[in-house]
N, CA, C and O atoms as a DFTB+ gen file, in Angstrom:
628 C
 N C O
     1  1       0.854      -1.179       0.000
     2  2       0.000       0.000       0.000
     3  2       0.895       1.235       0.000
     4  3       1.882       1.404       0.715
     5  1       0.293       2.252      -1.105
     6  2       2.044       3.301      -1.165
     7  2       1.181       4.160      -1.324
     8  3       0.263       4.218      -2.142
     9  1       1.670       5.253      -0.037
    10  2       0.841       6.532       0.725
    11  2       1.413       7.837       0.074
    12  3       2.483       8.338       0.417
    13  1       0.399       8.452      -1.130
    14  2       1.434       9.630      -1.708
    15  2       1.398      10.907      -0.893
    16  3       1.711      10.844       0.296
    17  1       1.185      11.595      -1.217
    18  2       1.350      13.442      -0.457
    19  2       0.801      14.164      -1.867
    20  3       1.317      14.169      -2.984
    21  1      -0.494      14.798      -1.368
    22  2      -0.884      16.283      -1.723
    23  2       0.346      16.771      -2.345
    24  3       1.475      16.730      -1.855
    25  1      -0.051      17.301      -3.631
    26  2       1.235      18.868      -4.112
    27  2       0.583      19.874      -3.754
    28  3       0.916      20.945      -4.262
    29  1      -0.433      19.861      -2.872
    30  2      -1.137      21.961      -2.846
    31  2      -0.890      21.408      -0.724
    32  3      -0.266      21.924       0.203
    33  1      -1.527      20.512      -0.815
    34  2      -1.756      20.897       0.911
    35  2      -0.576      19.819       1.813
    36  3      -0.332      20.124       2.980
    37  1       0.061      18.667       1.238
    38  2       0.857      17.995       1.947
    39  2       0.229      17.092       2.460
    40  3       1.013      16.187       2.747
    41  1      -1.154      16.771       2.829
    42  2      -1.481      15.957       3.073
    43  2      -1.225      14.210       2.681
    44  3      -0.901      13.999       1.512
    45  1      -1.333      13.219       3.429
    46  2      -1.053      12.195       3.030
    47  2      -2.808      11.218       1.840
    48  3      -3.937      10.853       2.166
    49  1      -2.220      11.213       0.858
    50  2      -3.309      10.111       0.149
    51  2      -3.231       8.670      -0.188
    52  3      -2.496       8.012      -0.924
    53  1      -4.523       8.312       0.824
    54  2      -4.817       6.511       1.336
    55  2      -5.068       6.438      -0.658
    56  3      -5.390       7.346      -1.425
    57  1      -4.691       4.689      -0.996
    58  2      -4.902       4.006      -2.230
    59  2      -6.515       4.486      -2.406
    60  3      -7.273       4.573      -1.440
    61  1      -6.905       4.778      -3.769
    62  2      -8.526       4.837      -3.694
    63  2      -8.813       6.495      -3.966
    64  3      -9.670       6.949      -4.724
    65  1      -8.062       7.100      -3.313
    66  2      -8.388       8.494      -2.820
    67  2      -7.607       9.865      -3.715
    68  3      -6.482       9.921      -4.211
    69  1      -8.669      10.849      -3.673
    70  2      -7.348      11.879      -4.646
    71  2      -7.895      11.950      -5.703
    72  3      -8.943      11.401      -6.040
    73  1      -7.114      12.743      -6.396
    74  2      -7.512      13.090      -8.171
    75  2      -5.794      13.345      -8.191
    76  3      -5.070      13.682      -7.254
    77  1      -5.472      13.079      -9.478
    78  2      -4.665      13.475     -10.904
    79  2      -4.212      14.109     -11.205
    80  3      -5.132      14.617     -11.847
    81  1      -3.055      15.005     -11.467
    82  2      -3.777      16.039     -13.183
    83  2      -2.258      15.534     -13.747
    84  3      -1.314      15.256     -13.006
    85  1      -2.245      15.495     -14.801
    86  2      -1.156      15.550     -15.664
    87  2      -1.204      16.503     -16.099
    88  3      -2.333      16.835     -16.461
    89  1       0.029      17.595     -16.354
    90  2       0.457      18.571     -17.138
    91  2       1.016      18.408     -18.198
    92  3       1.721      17.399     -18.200
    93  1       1.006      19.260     -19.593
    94  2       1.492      19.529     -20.919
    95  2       2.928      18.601     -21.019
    96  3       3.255      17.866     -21.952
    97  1       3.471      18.799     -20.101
    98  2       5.169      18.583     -19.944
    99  2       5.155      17.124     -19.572
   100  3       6.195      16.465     -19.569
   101  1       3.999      16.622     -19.262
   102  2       4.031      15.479     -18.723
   103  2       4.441      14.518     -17.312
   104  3       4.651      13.341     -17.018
   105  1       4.386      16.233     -16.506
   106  2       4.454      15.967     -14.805
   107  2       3.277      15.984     -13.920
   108  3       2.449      16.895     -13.890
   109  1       3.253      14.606     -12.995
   110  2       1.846      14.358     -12.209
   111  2       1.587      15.183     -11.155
   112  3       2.166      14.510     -10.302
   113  1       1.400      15.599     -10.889
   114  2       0.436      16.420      -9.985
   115  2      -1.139      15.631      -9.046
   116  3      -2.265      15.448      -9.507
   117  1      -0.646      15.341      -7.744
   118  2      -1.848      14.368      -6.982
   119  2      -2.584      15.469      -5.767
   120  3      -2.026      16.067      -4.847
   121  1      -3.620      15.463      -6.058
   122  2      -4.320      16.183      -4.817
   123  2      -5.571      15.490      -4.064
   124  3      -6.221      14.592      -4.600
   125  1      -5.806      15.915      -2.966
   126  2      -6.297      15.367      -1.666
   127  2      -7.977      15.497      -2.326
   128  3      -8.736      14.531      -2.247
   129  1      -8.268      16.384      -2.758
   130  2      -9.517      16.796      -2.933
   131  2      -9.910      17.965      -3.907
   132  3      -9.130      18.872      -4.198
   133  1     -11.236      17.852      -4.396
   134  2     -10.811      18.805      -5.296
   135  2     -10.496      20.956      -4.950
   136  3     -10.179      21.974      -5.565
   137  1     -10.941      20.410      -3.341
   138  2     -10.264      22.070      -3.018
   139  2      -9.029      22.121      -3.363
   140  3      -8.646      22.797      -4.318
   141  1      -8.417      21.560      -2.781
   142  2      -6.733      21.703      -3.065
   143  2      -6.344      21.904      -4.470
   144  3      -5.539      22.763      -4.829
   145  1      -7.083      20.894      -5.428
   146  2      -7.045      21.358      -6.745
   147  2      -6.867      22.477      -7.337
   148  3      -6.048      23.124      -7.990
   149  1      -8.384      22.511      -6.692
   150  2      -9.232      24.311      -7.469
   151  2      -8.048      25.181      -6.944
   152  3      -7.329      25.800      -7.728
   153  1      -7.889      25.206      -5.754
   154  2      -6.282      25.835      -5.112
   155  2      -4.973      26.144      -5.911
   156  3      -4.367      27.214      -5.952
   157  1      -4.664      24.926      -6.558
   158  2      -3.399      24.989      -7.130
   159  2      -3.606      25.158      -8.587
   160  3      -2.636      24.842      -9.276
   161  1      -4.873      25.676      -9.332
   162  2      -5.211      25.890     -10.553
   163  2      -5.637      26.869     -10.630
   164  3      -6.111      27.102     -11.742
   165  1      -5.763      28.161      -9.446
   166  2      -5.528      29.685      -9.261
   167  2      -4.409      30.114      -8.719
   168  3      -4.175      31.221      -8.233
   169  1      -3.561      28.972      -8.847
   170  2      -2.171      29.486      -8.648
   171  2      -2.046      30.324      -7.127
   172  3      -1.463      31.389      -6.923
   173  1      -2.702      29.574      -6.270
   174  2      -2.320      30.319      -4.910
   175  2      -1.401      29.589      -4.121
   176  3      -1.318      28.362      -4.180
   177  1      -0.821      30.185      -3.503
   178  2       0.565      29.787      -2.814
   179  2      -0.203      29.100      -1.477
   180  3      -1.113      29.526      -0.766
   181  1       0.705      27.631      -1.450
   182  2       0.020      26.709       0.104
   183  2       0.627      27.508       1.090
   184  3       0.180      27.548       2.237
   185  1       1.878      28.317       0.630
   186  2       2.399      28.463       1.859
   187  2       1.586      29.960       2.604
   188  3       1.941      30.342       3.719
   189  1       0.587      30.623       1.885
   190  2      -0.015      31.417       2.651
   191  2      -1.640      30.950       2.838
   192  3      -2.585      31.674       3.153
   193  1      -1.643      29.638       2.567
   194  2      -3.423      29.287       2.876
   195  2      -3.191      28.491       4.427
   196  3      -2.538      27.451       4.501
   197  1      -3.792      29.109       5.568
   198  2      -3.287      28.508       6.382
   199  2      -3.635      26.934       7.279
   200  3      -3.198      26.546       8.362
   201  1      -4.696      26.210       6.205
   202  2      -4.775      24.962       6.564
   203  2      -4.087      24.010       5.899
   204  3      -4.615      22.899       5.935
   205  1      -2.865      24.119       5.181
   206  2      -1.764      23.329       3.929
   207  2      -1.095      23.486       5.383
   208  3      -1.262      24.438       6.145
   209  1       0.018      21.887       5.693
   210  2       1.093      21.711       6.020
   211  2       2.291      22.596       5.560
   212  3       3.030      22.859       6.509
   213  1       2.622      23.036       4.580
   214  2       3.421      24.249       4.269
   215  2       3.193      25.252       5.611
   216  3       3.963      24.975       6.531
   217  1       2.546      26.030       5.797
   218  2       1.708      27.344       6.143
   219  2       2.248      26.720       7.776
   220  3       3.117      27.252       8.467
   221  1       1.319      25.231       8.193
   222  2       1.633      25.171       9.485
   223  2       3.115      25.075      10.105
   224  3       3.412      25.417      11.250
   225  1       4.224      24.406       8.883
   226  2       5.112      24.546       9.139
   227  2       6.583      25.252       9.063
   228  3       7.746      24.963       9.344
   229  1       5.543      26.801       8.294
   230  2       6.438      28.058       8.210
   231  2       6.176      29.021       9.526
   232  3       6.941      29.902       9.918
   233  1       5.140      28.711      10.010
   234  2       4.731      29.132      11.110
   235  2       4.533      28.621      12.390
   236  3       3.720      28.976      13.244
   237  1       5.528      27.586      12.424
   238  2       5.346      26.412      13.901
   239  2       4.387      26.648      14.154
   240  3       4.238      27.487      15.042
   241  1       3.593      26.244      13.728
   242  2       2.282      24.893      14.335
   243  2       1.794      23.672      15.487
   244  3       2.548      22.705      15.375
   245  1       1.523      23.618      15.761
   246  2       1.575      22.214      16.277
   247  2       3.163      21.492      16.262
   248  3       3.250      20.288      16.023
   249  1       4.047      22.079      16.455
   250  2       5.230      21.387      17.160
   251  2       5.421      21.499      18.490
   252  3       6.425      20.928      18.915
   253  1       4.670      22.136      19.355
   254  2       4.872      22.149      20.581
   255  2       4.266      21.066      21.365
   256  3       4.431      20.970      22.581
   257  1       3.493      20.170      20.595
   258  2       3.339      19.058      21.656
   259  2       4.153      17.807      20.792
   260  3       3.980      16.595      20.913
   261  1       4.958      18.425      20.017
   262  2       5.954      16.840      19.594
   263  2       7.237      17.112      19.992
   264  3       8.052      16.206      20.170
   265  1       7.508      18.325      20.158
   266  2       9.053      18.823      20.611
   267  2       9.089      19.482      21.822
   268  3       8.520      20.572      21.883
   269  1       9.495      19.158      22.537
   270  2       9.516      20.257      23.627
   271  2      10.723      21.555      23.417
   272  3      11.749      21.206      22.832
   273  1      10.655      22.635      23.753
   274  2      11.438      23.946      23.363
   275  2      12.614      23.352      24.108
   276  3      12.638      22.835      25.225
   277  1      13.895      23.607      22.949
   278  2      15.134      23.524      23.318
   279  2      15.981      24.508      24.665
   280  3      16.017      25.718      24.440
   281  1      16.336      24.246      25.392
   282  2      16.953      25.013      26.254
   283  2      18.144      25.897      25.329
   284  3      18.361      25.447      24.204
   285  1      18.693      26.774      25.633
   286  2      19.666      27.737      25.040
   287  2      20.654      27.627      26.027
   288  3      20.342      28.001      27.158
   289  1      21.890      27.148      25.815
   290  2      23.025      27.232      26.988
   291  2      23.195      28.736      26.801
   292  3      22.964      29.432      25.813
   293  1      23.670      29.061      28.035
   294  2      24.093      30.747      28.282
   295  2      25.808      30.048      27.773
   296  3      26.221      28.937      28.106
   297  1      26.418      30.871      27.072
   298  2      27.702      30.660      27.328
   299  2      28.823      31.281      28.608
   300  3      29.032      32.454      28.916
   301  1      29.226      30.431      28.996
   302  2      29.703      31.357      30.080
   303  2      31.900      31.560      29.832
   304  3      32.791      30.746      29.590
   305  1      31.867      33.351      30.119
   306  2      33.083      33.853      29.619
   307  2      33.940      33.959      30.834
   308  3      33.635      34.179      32.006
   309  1      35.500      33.671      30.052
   310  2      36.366      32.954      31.182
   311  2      37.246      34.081      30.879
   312  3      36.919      34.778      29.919
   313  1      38.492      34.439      31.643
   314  2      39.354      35.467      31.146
   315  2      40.415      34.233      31.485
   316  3      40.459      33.488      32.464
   317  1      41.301      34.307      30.231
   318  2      42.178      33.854      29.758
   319  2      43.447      34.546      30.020
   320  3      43.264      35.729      30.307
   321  1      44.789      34.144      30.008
   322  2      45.632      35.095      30.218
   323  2      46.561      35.181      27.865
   324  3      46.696      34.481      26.861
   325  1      46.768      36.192      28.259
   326  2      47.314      35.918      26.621
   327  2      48.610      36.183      26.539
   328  3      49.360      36.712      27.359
   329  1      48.845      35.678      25.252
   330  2      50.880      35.136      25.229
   331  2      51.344      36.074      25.608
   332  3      52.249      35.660      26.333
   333  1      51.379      38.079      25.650
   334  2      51.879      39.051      26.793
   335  2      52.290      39.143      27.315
   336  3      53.454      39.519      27.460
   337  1      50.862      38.566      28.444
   338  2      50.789      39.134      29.208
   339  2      50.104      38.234      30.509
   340  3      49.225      37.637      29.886
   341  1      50.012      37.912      31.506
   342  2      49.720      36.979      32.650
   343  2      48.463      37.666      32.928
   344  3      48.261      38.855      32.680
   345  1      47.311      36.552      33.654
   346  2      45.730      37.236      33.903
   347  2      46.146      38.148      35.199
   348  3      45.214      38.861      35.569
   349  1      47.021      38.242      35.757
   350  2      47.169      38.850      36.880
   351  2      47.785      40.165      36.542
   352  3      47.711      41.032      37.412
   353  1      48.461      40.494      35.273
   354  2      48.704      42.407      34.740
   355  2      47.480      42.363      33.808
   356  3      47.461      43.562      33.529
   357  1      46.673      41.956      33.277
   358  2      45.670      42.011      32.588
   359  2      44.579      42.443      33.949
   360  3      44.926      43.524      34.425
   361  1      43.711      42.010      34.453
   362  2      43.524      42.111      35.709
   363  2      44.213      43.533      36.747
   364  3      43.538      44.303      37.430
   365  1      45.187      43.538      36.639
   366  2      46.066      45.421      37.629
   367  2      45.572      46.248      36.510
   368  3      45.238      47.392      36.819
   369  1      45.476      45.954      35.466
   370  2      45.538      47.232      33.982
   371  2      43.900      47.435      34.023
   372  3      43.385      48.530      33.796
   373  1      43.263      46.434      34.291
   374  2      41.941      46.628      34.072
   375  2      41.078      47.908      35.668
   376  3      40.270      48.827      35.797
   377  1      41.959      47.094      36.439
   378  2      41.554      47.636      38.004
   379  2      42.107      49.566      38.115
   380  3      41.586      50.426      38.825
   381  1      43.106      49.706      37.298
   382  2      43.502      50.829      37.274
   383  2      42.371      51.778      36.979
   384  3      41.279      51.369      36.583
   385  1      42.677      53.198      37.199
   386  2      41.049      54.044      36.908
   387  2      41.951      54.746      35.801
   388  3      43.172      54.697      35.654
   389  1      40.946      55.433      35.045
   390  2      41.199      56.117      33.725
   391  2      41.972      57.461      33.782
   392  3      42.675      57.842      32.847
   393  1      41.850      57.962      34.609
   394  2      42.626      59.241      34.945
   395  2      44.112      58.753      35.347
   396  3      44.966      59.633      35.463
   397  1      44.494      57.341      35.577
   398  2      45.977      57.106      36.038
   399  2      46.645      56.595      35.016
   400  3      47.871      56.535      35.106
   401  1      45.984      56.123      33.841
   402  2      45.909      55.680      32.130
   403  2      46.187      56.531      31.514
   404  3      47.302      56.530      30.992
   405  1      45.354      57.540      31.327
   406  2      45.905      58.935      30.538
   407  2      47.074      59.505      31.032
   408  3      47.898      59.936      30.225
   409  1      47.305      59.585      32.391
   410  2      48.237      60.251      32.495
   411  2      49.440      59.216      32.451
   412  3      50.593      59.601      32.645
   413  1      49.215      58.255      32.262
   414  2      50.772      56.874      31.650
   415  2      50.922      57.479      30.439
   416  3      51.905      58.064      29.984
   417  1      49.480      57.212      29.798
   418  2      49.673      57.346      28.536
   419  2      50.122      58.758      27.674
   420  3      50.235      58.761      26.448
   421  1      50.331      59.821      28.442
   422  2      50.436      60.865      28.169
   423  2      52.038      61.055      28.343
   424  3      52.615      61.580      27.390
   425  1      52.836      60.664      29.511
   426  2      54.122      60.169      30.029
   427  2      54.600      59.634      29.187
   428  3      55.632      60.135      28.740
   429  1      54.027      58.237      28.509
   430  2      54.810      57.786      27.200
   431  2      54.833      58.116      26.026
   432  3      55.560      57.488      25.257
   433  1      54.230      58.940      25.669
   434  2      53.740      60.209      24.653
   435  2      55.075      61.194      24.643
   436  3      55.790      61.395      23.662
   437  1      55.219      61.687      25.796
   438  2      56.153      62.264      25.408
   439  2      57.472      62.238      25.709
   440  3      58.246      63.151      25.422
   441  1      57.852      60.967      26.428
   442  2      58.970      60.052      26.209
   443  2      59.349      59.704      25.061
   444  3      60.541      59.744      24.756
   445  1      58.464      59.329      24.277
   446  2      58.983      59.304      22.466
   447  2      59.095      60.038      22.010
   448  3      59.874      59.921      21.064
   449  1      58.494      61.354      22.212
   450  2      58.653      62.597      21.464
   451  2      60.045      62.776      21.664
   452  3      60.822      62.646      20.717
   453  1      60.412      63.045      22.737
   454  2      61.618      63.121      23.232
   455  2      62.726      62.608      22.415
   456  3      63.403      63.080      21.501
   457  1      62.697      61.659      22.946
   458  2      63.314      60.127      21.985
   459  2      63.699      60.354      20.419
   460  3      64.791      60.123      19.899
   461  1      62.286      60.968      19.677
   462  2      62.150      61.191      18.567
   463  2      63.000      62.457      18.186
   464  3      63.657      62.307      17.156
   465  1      63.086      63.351      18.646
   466  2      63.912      64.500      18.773
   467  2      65.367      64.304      18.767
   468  3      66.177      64.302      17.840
   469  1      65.504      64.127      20.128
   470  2      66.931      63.663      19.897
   471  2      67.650      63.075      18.915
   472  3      68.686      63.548      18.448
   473  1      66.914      61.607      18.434
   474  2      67.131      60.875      17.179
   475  2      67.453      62.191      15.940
   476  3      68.475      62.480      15.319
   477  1      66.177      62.730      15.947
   478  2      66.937      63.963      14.621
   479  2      67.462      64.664      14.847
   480  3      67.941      65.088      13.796
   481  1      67.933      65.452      15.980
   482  2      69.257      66.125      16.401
   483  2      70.671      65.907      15.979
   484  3      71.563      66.577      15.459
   485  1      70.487      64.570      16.463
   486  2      71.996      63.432      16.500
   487  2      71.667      63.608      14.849
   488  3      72.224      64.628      14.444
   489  1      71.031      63.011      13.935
   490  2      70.960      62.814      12.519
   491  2      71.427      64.117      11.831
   492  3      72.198      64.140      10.871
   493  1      70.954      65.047      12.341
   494  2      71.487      67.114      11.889
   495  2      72.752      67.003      12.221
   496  3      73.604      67.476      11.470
   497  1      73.048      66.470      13.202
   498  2      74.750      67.092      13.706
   499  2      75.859      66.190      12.657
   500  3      76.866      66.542      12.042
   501  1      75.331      65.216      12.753
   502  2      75.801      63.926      11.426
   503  2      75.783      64.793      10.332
   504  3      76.745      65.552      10.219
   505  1      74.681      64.851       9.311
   506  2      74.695      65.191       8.505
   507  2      75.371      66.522       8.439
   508  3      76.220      66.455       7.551
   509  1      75.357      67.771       9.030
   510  2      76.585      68.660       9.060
   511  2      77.459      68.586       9.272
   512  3      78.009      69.686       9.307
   513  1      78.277      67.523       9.558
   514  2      79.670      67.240       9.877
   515  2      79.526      66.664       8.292
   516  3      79.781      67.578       7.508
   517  1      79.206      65.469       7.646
   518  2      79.684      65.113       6.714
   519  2      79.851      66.087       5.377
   520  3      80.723      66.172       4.512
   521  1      78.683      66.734       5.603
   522  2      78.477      67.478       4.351
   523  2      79.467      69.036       4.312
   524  3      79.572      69.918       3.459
   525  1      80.134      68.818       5.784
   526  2      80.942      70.261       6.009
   527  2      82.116      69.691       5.176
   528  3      82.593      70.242       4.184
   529  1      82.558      68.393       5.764
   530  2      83.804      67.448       5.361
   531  2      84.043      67.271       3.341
   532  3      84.941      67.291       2.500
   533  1      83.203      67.178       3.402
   534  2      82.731      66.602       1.840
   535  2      83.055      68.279       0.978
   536  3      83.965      68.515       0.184
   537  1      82.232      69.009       1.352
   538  2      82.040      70.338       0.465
   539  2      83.383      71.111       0.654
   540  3      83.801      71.233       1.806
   541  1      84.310      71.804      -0.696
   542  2      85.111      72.689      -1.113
   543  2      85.056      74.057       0.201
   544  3      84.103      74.522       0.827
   545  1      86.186      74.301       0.219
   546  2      86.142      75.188       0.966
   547  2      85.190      77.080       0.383
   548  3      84.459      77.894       0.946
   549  1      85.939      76.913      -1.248
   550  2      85.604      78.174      -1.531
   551  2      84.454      77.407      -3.006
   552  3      84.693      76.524      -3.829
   553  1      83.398      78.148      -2.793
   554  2      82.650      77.688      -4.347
   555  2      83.248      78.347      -5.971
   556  3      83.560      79.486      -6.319
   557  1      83.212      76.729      -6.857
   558  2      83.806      76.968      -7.482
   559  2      82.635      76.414      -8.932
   560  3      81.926      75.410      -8.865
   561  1      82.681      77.047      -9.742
   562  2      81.367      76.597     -11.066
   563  2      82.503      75.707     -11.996
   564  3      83.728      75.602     -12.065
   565  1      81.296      75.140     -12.662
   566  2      81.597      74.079     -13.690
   567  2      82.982      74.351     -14.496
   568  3      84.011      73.677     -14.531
   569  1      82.521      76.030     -15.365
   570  2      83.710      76.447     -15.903
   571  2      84.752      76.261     -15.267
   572  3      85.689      75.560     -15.648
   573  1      84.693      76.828     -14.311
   574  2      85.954      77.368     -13.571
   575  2      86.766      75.923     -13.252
   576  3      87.995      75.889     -13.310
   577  1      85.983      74.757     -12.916
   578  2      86.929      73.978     -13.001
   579  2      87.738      73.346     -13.874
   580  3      88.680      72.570     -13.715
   581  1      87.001      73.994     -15.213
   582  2      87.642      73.366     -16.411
   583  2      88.418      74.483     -16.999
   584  3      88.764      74.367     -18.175
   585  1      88.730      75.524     -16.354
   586  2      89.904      76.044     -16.504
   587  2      89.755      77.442     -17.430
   588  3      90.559      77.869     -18.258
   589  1      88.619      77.945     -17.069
   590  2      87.892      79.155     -17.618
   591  2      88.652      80.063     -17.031
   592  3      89.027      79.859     -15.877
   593  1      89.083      81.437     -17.835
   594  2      89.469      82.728     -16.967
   595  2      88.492      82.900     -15.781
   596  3      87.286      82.684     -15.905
   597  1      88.928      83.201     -14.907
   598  2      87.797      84.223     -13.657
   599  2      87.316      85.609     -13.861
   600  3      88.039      86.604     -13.910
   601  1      86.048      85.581     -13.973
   602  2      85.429      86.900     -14.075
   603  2      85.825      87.666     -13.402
   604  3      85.889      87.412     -12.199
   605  1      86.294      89.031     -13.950
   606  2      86.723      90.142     -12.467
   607  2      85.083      91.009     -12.394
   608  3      84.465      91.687     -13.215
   609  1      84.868      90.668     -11.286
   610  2      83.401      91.676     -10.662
   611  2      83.528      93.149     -11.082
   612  3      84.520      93.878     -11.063
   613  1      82.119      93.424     -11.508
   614  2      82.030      95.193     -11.411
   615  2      82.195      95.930     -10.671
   616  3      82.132      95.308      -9.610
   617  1      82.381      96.918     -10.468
   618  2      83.225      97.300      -9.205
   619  2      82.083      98.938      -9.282
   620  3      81.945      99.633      -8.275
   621  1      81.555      99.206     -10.314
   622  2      80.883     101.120     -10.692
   623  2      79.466     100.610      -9.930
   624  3      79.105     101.424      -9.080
   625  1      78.905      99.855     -10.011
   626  2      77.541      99.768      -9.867
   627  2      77.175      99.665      -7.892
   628  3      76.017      99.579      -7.482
């Protein structure tokens, strides 16, 4: 005995029972009755007629007396210590108040500035030593090194 299913409502159909339809294309189509029919030959959707199995089971239906509601674990959050740093300075950093933070953080602010300064100081004093070392004492042009007379300056103006 082989129990088909409704295409409009889902229902199950006993041997004996039901109508037909074959389509153009040559796909069967079985319904419960001819509502369901008339149903699916105005092209209305099962899933908004709300006595179709569709409908009941876009809208939990009747699952509350076959399932009972799942519990939801709470997850519960652990503090970890991370590769850093130990849970116990994670933990002092957290306990600290915000006004003793800014003012660290303001301290190391301008400890680098500092830092940063100096660094280009030292880099200026470098670079003027080399470039004192390197450069001709008196300036001398292209010509002149290739052995041009020297202009004598105007002397009226």
């Amino acid at each position: 005995m082989k129990i088909e299913l409704c295409n409009f409502s889902g229902f199950k159909i006993y041997p004996g029972h039901g109508k037909l339809f074959v389509k153009g294309d040559s796909r069967v189509y079985r319904f419960i009755n001819g509502k369901s029919e008339s149903y699916f030959h105005q092209r209305l959707k099962p899933s908004k007629i709300h006595w179709t199995v569709v409908f009941r089971r876009l809208h939990k239906k009747g699952i509350a007396e076959e399932v009972s509601k799942k519990r939801t674990r709470r997850t519960v959050k652990a503090q970890r210590a991370v590769v850093g740093a130990s849970l116990d300075v994670i933990k002092a950093k957290r306990s600290v108040k915000p006004e003793v933070r800014a003012a660290e953080r303001q301290a190391a602010l301008r400890a680098s500035k500092e830092k940063k300064k100096a660094e280009e100081t030292k880099k200026k004093q470098e670079k003027a030593k080399t470039v004192a070392a390197t450069r001709p004492q008196s300036k001398v042009s292209k010509a002149q090194q290739r052995g041009a007379p020297v202009k004598v300056k105007a002397t009226s103006r």
